[in-house]
N, C-alpha and C positions, 0 to 999 in steps of 0.2 A: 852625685857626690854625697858620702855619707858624712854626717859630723858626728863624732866621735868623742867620747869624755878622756881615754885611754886607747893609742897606736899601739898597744903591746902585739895584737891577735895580726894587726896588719901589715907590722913588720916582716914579720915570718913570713909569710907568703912571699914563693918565689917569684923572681922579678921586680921585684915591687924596691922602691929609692924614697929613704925620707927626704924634702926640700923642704927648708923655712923661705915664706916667703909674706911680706910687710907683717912681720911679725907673729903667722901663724905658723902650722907645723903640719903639712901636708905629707900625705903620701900616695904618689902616684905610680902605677905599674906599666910596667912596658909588654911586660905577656900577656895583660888581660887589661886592656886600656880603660873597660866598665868600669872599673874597681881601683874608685879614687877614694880617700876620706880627709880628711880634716880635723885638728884637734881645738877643742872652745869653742864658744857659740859667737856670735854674729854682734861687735860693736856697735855703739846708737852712734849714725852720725847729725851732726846739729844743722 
């Protein structure tokens, strides 16, 4: 999974569905399942 600053390039690509999910903003593809990414870096948990 790539994390990504901006989903604009990932959107596009066919098959591909944005989900938010606890708060992030993911996009996963159904034609090419390799090709997930992610927007924002990774929370500190305590």
């Amino acid at each position: 999974m790539k994390v990504l600053s901006s989903l604009k390039s990932a959107k596009s690509r066919p098959g591909c569905q944005v989900v938010k999910r606890r708060g992030r903003v993911f996009v996963i593809c159904k034609a090419n399942p390799r090709f997930k990414a992610v927007q924002g870096k990774a929370k500190k948990r305590k």
